[in-house]
VMD Tcl script that draws the C-alpha trace (Angstrom):
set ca {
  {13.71 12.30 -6.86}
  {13.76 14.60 -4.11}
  {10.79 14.76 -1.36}
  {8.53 17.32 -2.68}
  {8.71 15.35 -5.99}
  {7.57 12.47 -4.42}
  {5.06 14.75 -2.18}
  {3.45 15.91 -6.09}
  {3.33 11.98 -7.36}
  {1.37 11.15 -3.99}
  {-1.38 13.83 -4.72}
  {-2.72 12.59 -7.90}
  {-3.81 9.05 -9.34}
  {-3.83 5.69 -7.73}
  {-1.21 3.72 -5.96}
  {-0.89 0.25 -5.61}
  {0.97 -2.75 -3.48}
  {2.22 -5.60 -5.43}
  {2.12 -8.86 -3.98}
  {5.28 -10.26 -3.45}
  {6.00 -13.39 -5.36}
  {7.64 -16.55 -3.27}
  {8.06 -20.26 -5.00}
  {6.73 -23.23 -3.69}
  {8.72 -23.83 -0.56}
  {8.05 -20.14 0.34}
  {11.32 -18.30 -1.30}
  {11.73 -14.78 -2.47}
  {11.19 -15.51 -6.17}
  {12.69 -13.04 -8.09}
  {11.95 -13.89 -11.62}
  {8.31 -14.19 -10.77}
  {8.46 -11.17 -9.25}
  {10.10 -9.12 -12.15}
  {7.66 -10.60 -14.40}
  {4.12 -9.62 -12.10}
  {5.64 -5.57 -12.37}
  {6.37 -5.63 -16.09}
  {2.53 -6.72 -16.66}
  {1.16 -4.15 -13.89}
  {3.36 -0.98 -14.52}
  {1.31 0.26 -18.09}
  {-1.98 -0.12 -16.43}
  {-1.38 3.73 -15.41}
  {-0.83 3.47 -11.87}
  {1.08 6.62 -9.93}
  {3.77 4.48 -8.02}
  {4.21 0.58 -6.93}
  {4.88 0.14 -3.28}
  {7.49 -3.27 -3.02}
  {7.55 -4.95 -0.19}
  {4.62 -3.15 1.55}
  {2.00 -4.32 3.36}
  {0.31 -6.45 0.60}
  {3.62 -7.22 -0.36}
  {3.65 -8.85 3.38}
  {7.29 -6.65 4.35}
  {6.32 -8.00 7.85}
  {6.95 -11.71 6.65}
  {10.47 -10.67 4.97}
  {13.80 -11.18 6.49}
  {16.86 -8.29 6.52}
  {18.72 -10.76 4.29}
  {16.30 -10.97 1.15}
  {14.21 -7.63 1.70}
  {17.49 -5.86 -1.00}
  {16.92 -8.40 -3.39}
  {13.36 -7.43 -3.59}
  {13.66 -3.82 -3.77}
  {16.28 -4.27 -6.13}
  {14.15 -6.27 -8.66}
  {11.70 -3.57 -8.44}
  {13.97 -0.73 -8.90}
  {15.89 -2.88 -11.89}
  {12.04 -3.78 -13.47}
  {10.21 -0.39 -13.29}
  {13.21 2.49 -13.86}
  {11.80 4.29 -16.69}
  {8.22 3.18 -15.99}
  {7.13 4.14 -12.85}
  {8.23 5.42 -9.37}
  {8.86 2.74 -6.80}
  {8.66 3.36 -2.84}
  {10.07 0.96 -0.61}
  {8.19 -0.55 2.34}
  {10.21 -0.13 5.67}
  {9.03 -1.05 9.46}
  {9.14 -2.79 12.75}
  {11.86 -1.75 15.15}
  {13.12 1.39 15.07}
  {16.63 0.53 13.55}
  {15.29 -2.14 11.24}
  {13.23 0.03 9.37}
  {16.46 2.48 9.47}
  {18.52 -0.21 7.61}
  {15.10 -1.13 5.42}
  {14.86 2.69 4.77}
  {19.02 3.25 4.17}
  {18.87 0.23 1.92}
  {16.63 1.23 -0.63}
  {17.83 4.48 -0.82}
  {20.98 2.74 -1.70}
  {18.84 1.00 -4.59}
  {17.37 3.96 -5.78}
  {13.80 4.11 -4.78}
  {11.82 7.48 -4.74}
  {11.19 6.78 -1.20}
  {9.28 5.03 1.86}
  {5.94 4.01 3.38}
  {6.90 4.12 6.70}
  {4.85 0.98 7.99}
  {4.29 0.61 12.12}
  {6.50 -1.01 14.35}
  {4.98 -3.90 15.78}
  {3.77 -6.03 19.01}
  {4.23 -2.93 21.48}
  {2.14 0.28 22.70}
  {3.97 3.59 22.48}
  {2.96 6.94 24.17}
  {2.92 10.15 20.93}
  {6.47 10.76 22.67}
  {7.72 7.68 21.55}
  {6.06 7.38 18.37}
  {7.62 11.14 17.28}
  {10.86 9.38 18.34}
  {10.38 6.93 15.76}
  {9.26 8.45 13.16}
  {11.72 11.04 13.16}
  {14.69 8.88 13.90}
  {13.56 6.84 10.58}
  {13.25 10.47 8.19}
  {16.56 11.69 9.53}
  {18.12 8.42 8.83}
  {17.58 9.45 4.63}
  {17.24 12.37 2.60}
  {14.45 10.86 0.26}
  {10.52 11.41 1.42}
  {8.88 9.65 3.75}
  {5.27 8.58 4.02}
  {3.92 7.31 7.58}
  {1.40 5.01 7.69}
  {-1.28 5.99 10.74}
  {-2.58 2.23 11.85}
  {-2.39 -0.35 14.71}
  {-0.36 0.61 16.84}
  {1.45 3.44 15.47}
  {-1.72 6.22 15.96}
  {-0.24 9.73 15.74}
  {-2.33 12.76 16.78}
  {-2.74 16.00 14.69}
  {-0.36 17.62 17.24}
  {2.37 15.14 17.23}
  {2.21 15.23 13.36}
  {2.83 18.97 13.25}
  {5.38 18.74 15.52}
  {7.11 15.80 12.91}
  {6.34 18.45 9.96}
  {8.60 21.01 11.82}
  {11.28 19.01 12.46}
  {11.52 16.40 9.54}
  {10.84 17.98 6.10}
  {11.19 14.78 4.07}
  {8.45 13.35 5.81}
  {5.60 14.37 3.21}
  {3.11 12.03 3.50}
  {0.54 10.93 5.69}
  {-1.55 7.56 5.18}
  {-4.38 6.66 6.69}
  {-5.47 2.81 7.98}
  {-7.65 3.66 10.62}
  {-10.67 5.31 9.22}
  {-12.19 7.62 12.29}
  {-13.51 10.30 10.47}
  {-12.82 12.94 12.93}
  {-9.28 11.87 13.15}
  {-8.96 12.70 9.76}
  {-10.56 15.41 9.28}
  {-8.92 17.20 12.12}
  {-5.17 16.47 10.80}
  {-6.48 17.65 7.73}
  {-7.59 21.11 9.28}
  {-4.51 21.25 10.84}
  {-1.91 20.28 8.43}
  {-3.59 21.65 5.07}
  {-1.32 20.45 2.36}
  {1.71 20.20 4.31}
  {1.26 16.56 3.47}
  {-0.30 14.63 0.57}
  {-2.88 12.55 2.30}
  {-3.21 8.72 0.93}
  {-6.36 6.25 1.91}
  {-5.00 3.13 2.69}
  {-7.95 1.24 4.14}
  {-7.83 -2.81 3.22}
  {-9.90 -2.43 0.17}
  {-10.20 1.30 0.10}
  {-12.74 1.21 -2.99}
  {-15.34 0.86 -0.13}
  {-13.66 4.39 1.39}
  {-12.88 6.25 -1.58}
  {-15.42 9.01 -2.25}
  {-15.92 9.37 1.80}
  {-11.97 9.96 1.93}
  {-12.07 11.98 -1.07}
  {-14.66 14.34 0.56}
  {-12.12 14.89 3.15}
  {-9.45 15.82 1.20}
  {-8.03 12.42 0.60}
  {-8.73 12.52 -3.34}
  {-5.79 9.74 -3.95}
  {-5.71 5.91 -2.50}
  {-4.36 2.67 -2.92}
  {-5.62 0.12 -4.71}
  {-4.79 -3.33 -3.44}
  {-7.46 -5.19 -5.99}
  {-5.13 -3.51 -8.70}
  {-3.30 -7.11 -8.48}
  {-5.71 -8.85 -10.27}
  {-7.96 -6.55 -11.67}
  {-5.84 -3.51 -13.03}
  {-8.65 -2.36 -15.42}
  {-11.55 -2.78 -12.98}
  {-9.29 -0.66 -10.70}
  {-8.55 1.97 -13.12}
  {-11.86 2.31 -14.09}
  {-13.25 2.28 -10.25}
  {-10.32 5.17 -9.67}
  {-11.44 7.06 -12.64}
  {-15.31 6.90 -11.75}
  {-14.00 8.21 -8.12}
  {-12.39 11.12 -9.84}
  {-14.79 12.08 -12.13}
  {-17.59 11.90 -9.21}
  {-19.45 9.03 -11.51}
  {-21.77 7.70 -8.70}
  {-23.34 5.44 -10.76}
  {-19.95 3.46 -12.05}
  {-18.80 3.37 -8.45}
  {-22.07 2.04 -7.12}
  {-22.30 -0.66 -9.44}
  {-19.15 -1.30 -9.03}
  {-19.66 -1.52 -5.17}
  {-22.74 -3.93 -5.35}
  {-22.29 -6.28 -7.79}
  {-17.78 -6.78 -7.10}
  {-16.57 -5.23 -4.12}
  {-19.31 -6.27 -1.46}
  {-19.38 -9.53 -2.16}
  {-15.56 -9.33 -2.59}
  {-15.74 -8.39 1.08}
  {-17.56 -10.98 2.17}
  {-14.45 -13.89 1.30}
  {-11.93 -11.40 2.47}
  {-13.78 -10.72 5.82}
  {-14.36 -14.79 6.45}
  {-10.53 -15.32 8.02}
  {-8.31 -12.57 9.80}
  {-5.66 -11.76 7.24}
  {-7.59 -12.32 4.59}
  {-7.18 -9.01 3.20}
  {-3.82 -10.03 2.03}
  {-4.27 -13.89 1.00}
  {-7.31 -12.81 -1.52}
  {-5.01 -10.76 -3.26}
  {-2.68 -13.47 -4.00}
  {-5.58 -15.83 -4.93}
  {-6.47 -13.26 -7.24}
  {-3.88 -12.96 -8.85}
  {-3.63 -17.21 -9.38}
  {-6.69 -16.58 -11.00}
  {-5.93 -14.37 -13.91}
  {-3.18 -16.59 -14.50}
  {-0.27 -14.39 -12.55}
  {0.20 -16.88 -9.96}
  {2.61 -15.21 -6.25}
  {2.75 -18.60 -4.76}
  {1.59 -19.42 -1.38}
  {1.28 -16.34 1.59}
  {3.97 -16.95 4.52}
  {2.51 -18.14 7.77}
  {0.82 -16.93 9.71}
  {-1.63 -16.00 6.96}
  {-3.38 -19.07 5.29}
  {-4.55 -18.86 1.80}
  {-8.07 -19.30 0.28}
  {-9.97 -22.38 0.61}
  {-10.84 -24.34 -2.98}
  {-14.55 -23.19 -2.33}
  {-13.64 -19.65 -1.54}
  {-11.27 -19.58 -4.89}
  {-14.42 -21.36 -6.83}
  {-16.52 -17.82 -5.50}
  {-13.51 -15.20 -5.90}
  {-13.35 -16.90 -9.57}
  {-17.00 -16.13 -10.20}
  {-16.71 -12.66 -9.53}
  {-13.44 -12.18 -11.57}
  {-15.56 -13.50 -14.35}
  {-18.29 -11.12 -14.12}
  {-15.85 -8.20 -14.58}
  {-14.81 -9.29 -18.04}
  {-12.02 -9.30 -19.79}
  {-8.47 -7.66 -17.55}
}
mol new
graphics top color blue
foreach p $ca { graphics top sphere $p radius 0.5 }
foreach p [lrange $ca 0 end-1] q [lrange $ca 1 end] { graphics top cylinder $p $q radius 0.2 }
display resetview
């Protein structure tokens, strides 16, 4: 799949982040794994994202991050696109990137480097030692502490044309709307929020129609359906949806920093498609927070 490929498959339908499933003593487990994307891929989602952020790449070492794009390459060929998760340091996320191009992925979410601050110099450096690095396209993910302006990001459009993607984790409106003006459709533009349900038809008035879904994990219909009401402009589906799931949903996920990541695998325990634990430094649920996640899994109906 060459970039603009990938570029077209960004621009239309929703995306999601598997969690990545580990054992009990915290181990990559691969048949677990394999068997989580065989029941997500026919739910109608654009492309999987392994190891990204949900898939908690920043807990994975070098050593088993090819085993895990591999499973998802081997699991999904023939049923939908997989792009790679790649980040921190500026040469690991060249040998994250390198590697699964070697496994055949359709590309990368280019995830931020991490701990240190970084002048728009710096973080052009970066991102354009990363695209040159491959030939597949690159996505860049705009959060924490990788912030790039509307100016830097033309000046990465000029010189890296397999970068084709910009997503967005910071939410300032102006921001947005200002690369937008700038860089038209240079780039397909992705929503990537923690629970971007709550961002969705704000993003999609900015020209950020597509997003991904992290709730997909547990709830692929509910997600589908939420996508599909965003689409289709059906306020009503999307309000309901809003008030009587995703705002209490928000109040579990916002009790404990990190969360956002460990109530997706708690999700998915419940509907019976258990990950295993998250990696320290994130802490999982608490049995009374489960007991209240559970009761609003139920009210959705059947998955």
């Amino acid at each position: 799949m060459n970039p603009q490929e990938l570029k077209s498959i960004m621009s239309q339908g929703l995306l999601s982040f598997p969690v990545t499933d580990f054992d009990a003593n915290g181990d990559f487990n691969a048949k677990g794994y394999a068997a989580r994307l065989e029941w997500l891929a026919p739910y109608g989602a654009s492309a999987l994202f392994a190891a990204g952020g949900t898939g908690e790449f920043f807990s994975l070492t070098g050593d088993e991050y090819p085993s895990i794009i591999q499973t998802a390459v081997e699991t999904c060929r023939g049923k939908v696109p997989i792009i790679a998760g790649a980040g921190g340091p500026t040469r690991f996320a060249i040998q994250c990137a390198q590697e699964a191009e070697r496994q055949g992925v359709h590309g990368i979410l280019l995830l931020p480097h991490y701990l240190t601050e970084a002048g728009q110099e710096g973080l052009i450096a970066h991102v354009e030692a990363v695209c040159k690095s491959v030939k597949f396209g690159v996505i860049v993910y705009n959060r924490n502490v990788c912030k790039l302006t509307p100016e830097s990001l033309a000046i990465l459009a000029e010189r890296c044309p397999n970068l084709i993607g910009f997503k967005d984790g910071v939410g300032d409106i102006e921001t947005m709307s200002s690369i937008y003006m700038k860089m038209g459709d240079r780039f397909a533009y992705l929503g990537g929020l923690p629970t971007a349900e709550v961002y969705a038809a704000a993003y999609k008035a900015l020209g950020t129609p597509v997003y991904s879904s992290a709730v997909f994990n547990f709830i692929p219909k509910t997600a589908m359906q939420f996508y599909e009401a965003v689409r289709t402009d059906d306020m009503a589906t999307q309000h309901r949806l809003l008030k009587d799931f995703f705002m209490p949903y928000l109040d579990i996920r916002n009790k404990v920093p990190g969360y956002g990541v460990s109530i997706i695998k708690a999700g998915a325990k419940l509907v019976g498609h258990d990950a295993g634990p998250v990696r320290a430094p994130l802490t999982d649920l608490k049995p009374h927070e489960m007991e209240q996640l559970a009761a609003l899994i139920q009210s959705l109906g059947p998955q």
